[in-house]
C-alpha positions in Angstrom: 98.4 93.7 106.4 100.6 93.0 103.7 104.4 93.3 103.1 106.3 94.0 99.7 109.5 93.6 98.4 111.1 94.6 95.0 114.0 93.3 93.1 114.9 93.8 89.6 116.5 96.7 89.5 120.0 98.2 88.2 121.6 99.4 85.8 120.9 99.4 81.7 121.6 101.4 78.5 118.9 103.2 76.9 116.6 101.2 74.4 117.5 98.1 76.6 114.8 96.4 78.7 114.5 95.8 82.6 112.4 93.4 84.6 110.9 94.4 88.3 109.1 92.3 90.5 107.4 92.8 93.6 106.7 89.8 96.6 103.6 90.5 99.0 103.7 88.8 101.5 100.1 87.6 103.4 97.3 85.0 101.8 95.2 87.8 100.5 97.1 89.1 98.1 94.4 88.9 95.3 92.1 91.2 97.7 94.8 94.4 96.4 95.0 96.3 93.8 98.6 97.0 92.8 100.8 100.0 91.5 104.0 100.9 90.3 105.2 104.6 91.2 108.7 106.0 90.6 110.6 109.0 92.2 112.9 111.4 90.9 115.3 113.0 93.0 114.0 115.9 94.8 110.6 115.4 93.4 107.4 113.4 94.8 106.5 110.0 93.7 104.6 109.9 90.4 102.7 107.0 88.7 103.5 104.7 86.5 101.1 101.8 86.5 98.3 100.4 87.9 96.2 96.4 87.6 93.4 95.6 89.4 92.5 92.8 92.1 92.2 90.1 88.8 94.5 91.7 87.1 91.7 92.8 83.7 92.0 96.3 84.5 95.7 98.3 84.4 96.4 101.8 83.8 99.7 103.3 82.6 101.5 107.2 82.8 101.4 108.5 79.4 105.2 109.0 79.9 105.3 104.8 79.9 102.1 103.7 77.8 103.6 101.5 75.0 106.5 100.7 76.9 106.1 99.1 80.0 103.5 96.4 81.0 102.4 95.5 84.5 101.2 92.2 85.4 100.6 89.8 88.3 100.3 86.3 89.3 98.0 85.7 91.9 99.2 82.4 92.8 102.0 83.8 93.3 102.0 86.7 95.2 104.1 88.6 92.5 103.4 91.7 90.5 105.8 92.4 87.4 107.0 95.6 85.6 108.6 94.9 82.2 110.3 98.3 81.0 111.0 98.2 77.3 112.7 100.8 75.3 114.1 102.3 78.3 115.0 106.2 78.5 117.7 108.3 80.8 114.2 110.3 82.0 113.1 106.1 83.2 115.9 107.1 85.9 114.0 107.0 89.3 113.8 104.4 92.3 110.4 102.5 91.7 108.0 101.8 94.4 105.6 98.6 94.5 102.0 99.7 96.4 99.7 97.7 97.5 95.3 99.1 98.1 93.0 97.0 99.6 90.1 97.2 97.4 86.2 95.5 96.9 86.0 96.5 93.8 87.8 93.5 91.2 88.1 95.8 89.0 89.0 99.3 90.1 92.5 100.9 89.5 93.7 104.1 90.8 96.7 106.3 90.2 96.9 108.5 93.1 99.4 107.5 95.7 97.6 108.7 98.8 94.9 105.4 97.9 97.7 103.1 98.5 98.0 102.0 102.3 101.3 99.9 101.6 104.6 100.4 100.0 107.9 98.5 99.1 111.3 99.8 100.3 111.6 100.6 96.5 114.5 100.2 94.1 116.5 102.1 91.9 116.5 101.9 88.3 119.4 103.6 86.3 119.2 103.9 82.5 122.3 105.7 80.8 122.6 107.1 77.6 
């Protein structure tokens, strides 16, 4: 079981940069991989990025590649989404998810492999 909590959300101006986090809670945190999904009004939840148990494998949206990077600290329990270069169409509430996994290395971007997700939070870019 694990537990997840974002924060790092708001409000910013196009081109600016935002900073989400996400706390798991549980001492295996390193035994999931991680994801960052994001939802539009109306619209299901669609990927954004992905980093494996060690944190040497991540995957990115081609609608974000170049412009965010996720990350995560083991030690910590923390996984990270800096958003650079920030668009209106970045306007969505993210979701943190959590996938146990036994493979170090694997990364997925489909939702329905993710057993655990945050409450989410909403990030609003204007132009």
């Amino acid at each position: 079981q694990v537990q997840l909590a974002e924060s790092g959300g708001g409000l910013v101006q196009a081109g600016g940069s935002l900073r989400l986090s996400c706390e798991a809670s549980g001492r295996t945190f390193s035994s999931y991989a991680m994801g960052w999904f994001r939802q539009f009004p109306g619209k299901e939840r669609e990927f954004v990025a992905a980093i494996s148990r060690s944190g040497g494998s991540t995957r990115y949206a081609d609608s974000v590649k170049g412009r965010f990077t996720i990350s995560r600290d083991n030690a910590k329990n923390t996984v990270g989404l800096q958003m650079n270069n920030l668009k209106p169409e970045d306007t969505a509430v993210y979701y943190c998810a959590a996938r146990a996994s036994l493979v170090v290395t694997s990364v997925t971007s489909t939702p329905e492999r993710y057993g655990y997700w945050g409450q989410g939070t909403q990030v609003t870019v204007s132009s």
